[in-house]
ZAMARGU-4260 file (C-alpha; in steps of 0.2 Angstrom, whole numbers, plus 5000, padded with zeros to 4 digits):
<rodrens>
0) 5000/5000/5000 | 5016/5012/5005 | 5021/5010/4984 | 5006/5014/4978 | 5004/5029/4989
5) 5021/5033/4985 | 5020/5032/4966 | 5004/5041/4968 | 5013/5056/4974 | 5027/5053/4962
10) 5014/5054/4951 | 5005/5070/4955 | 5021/5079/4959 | 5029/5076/4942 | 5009/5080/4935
15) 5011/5098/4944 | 5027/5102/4945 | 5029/5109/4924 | 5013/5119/4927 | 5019/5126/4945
20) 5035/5130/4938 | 5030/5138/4924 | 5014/5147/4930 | 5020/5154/4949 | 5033/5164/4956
25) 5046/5161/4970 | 5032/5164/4985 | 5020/5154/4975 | 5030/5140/4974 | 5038/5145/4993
30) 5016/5140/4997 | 5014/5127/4986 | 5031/5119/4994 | 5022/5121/5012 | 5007/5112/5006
35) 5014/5099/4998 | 5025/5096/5013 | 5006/5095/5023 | 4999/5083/5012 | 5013/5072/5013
40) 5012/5071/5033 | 4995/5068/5031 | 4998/5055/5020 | 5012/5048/5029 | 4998/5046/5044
45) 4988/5037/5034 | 5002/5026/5026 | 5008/5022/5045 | 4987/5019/5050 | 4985/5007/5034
50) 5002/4999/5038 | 4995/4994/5055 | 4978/4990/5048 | 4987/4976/5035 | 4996/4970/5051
55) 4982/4966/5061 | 4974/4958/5047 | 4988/4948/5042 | 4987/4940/5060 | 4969/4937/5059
60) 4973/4929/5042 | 4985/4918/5050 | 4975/4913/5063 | 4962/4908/5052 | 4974/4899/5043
65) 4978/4888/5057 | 4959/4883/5061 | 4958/4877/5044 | 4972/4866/5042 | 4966/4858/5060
70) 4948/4857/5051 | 4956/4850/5035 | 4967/4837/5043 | 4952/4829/5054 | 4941/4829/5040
75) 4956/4819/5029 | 4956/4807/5042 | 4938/4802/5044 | 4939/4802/5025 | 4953/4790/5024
80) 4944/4779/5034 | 4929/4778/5024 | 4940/4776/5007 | 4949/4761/5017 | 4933/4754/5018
85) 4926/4755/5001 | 4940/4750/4993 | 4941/4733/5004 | 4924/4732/4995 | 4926/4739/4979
90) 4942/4727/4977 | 4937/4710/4979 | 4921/4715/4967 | 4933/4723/4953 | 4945/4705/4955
95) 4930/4693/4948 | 4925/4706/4937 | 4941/4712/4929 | 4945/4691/4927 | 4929/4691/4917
100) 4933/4705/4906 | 4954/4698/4905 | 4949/4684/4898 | 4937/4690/4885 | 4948/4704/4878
105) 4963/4690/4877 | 4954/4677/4868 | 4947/4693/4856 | 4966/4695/4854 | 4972/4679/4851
110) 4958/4680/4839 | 4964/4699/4829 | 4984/4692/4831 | 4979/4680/4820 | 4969/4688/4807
115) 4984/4701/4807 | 4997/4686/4803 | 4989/4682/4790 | 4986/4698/4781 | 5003/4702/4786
120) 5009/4686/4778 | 4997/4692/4762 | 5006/4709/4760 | 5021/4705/4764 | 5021/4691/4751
125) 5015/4704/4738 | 5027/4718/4744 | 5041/4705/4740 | 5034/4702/4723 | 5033/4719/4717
130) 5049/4724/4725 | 5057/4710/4714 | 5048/4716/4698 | 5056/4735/4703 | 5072/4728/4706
135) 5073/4721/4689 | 5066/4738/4681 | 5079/4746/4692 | 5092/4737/4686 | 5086/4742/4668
140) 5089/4759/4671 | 5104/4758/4680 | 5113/4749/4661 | 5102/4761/4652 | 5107/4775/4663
145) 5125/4767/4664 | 5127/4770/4646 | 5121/4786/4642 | 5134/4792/4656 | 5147/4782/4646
150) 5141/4789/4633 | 5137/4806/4639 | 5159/4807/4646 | 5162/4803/4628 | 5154/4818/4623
155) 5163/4829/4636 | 5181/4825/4630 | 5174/4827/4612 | 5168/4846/4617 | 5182/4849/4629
160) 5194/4845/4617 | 5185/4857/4604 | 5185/4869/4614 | 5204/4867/4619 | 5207/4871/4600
165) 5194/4885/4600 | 5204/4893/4614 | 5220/4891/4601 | 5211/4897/4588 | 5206/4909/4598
170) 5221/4915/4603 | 5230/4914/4586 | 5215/4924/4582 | 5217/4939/4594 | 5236/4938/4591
175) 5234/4941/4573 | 5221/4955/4576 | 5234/4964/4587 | 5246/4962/4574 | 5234/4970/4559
180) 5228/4981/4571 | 5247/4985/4575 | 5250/4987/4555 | 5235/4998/4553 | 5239/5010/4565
185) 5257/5010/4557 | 5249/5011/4542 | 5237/5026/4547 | 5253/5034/4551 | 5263/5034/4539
190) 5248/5039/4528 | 5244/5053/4540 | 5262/5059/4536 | 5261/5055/4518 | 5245/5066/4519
195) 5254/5080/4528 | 5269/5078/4516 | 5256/5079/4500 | 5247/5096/4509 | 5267/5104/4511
200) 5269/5099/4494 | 5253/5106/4489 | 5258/5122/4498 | 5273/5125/4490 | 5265/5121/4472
205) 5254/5135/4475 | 5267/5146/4483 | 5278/5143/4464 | 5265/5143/4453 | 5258/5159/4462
210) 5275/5165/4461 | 5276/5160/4442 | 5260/5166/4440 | 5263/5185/4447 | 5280/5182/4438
215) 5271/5179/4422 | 5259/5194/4423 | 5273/5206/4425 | 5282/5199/4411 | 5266/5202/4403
220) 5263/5218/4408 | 5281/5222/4400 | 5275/5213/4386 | 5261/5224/4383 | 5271/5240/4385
225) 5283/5234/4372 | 5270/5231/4358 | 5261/5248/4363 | 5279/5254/4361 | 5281/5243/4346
230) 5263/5252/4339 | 5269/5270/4343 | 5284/5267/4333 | 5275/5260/4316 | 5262/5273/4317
235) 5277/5285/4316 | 5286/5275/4302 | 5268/5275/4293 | 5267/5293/4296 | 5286/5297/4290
240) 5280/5288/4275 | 5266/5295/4271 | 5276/5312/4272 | 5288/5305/4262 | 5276/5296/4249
245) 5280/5281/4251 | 5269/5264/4249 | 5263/5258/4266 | 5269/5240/4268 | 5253/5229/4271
250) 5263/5215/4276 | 5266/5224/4290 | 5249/5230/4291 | 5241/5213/4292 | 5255/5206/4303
255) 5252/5219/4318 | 5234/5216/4317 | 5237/5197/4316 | 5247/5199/4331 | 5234/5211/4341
260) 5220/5197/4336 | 5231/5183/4344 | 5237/5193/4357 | 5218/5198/4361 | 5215/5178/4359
265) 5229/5175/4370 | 5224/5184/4387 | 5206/5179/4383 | 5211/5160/4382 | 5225/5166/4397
270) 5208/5170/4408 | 5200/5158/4403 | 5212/5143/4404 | 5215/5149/4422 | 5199/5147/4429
275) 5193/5129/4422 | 5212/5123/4428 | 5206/5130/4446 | 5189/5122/4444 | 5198/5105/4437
280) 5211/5108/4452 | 5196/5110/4466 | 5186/5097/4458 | 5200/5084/4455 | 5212/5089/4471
285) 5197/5087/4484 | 5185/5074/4490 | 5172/5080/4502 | 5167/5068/4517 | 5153/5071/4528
290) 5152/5065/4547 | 5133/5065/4556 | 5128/5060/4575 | 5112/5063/4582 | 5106/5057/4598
295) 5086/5067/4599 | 5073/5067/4588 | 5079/5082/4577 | 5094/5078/4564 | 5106/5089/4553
300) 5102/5081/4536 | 5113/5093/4524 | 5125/5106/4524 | 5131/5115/4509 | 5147/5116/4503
305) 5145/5132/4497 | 5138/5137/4515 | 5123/5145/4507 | 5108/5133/4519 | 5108/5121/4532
310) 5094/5107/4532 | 5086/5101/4550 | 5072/5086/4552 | 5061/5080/4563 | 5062/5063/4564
315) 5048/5059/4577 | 5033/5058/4576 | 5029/5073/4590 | 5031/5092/4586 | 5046/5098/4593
320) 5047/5117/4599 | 5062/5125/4596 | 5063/5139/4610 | 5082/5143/4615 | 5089/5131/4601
325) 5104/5137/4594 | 5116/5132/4578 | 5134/5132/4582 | 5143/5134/4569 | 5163/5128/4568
330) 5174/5135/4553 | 5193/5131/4553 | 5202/5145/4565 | 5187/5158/4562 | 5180/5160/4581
335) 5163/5151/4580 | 5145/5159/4578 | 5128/5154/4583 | 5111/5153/4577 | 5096/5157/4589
340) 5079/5150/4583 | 5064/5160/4584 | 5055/5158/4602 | 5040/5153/4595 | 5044/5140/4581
345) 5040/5123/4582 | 5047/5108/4569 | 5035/5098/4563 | 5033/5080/4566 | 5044/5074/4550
350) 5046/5092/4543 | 5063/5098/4536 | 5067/5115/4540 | 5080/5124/4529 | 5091/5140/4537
355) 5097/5151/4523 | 5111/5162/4523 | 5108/5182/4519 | 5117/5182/4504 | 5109/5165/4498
360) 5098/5174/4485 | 5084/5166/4487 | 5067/5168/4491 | 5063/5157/4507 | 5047/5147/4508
365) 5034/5145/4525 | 5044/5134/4531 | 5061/5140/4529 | 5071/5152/4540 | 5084/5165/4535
370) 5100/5171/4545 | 5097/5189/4544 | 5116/5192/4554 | 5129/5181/4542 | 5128/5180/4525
375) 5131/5161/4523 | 5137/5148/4534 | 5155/5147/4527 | 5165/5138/4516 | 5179/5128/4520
380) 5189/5113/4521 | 5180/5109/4537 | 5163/5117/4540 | 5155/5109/4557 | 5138/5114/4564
385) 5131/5108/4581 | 5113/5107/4588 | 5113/5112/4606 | 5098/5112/4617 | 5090/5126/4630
390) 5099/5115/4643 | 5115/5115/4634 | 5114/5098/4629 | 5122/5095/4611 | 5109/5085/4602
395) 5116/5082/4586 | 5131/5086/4576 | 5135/5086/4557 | 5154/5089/4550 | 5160/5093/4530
400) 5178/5089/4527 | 5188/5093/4511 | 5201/5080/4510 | 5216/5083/4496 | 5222/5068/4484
405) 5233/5065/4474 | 5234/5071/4458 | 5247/5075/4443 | 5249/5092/4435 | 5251/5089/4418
410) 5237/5098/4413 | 5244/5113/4421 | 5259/5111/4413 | 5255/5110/4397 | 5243/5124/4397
415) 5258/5136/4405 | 5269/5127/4389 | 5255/5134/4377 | 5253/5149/4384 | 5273/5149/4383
420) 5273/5145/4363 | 5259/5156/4358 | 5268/5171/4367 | 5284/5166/4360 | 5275/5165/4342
425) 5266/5181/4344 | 5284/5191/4346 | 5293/5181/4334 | 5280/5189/4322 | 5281/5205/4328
430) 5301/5205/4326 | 5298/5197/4310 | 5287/5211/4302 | 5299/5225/4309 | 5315/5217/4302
435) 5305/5215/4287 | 5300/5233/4284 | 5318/5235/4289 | 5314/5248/4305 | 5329/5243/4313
440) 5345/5247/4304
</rodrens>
């Protein structure tokens, strides 16, 4: 009783104590100490009175206790004593009864233990039969089984042995790769400086026949001054003869306008000798190969080698909006430049968009765009444009490479060695009529 007052008041103390302390001040709590301490005492009285109260009921209990057991133990006696009685009589009338029932329930058993020899003699019988016609299946099975392991062994060294020579194979396999793969990289490096060789040579070409060619117009230009020179002295001799009555020679004549016809012809034929070789040279000197990479639903199909249009498709079958898309474009060592999309454009599910250049000259149709701030996309050896999202992610990619071959320049040479006679014709005439009309002495 004292532990349950006591965690009653454990209780109520740890109940009151967060509003007393939070709620009251110092003399509140100095009142609410004083109070608590009162009803402590008074129920520390009351523990000490219920103590005594559990006391004198535990001696009652006690006592009580004692008068049973007395009670108990006479009444177990007097029982006894009856039971001693009752059983003397009960005994001798269960003896003769329970011979009665023994011998019933063993001639009942005699009569079952037989029935059960027999039917165990009956099963047993059978059990042994059917147990011989599964040994013999058995042992059936095992040869049958016996042999397909034989046979199933001689499999496995059959297969293990192929794959011993598959692992050979294998390996002379892989070891010959290493070595073409050893000879190709050799062999993509020499190319690469056979290549690089090649493009110096192709440099140094161009720088001589660039040379050759500046060379050439200023030996032309000297040319020129000479037969204008050449002009103002016969129109001086045809004038002197004039004066002096004298036939003008038309040999001479025809001859200097022979020789303005074909030196007319000649820098016509010059010009125009010049630009199919440089067509031939570009045509025949380059090979152009493309490179494309797309990892969304729009692609770069086309770029032109002029620069003049690039050609975007949407390959899905959803619309795909545009908003914050830019072109990057990529041209040799020029810093790139990007394209911005309209923000409201939207690609058609498998609609191809074309992106003109300003100077394209042409008129662009619903569907096409024009880049108002460039006036084509560049032209190049290596022109790249890339396809970068809103989130900066590269979508698709698209390269054009112009790759130099090899080629001969006999073409070349043979036009310079033309170019060569003819002038070399034209002022062998020229001489010819003025040593003819005898105007050098």
């Amino acid at each position: 009783m004292f532990i349950v007052l006591r965690a009653k008041q454990v209780e109520m103390c740890t109940a009151v104590a967060p509003v007393v302390f939070s709620n009251m001040s110092a003399k509140e709590l100095k009142l609410s100490l004083e109070d608590a301490k009162k009803h402590l005492h008074s129920e520390t009285l009351k523990r000490v009175d219920l103590e005594n109260h559990m006391k004198t009921l535990q001696e009652q209990m006690t006592f009580q206790k004692r008068l049973h057991e007395d009670e108990l133990k006479e009444t177990k006696r007097v029982h006894e004593s009856r039971i001693a009685e009752m059983e003397s009589d009960c005994q001798r009338e269960l003896e003769s009864k329970l011979l009665n029932v023994l011998q019933e329930l063993r001639k009942q058993q005699e009569e079952e233990i037989q029935g059960y020899k027999e039917e165990l003699e009956r099963t047993f019988s059978a059990k042994v039969e059917n147990a011989q016609l599964s040994a013999a299946r058995s042992s059936d099975f095992a040869n049958a089984a016996r042999e397909q392991l034989i046979e199933t062994k001689m499999r496995i060294d059959a297969l293990s042995s192929q794959v011993n020579h598959y692992h050979s194979q294998n390996a002379a396999l892989e070891n010959r790769a290493r070595e073409l793969q050893e000879m190709l990289d050799y062999d993509r490096d020499l190319h690469q400086r056979c290549i690089a060789e090649k493009e110096k040579e192709m440099v140094e070409a161009q720088q001589q026949a660039q040379a050759q060619l500046e060379e050439y117009e200023h030996l032309l230009d000297v040319k020129l001054a000479l037969d204008l020179e050449i002009n103002a002295y016969r129109k001086m001799l045809e004038g002197e003869e004039q004066r002096l009555n004298l036939s003008p020679s038309s040999s001479s004549h025809s001859i200097g306008t022979q020789a303005t016809s074909q030196r007319r012809w000649f820098l016509h034929g010059k010009k125009r000798k010049m630009k199919e070789a440089k067509k031939r040279r570009h045509s025949a000197g380059f090979k152009i190969v493309q490179h494309a990479s797309s990892s969304g639903n729009v692609s770069i199909e086309e770029i032109d080698a002029d620069g003049k249009f690039v050609k975007l498709k949407n390959t899905s079958d959803e619309d795909q909006p545009l908003h914050g898309w830019v072109l990057r474009r990529h041209l040799g060592n020029v810093s790139d430049v990007t394209y911005k999309f309209p923000s409201q454009f939207t690609l058609q599910a498998g609609q191809v968009v074309t992106i003109w250049g300003a100077a394209a000259g042409v008129s662009p149709g619903p569907t096409d765009l024009v880049w108002k701030s460039q006036k084509s996309w560049g032209a190049g050896d290596s022109i790249g444009v890339t396809l970068i999202t809103n989130d900066g992610e590269e979508l698709a990619e698209r390269k054009i490479m112009h790759i130099p071959r090899e080629e001969s320049s006999e073409q070349d040479e043979e036009i310079t060695g033309s170019e060569m006679e003819l002038s070399s014709q034209v002022s062998c005439l020229q001489f010819k009529s003025m040593l003819s009309n005898g105007h050098f002495s």
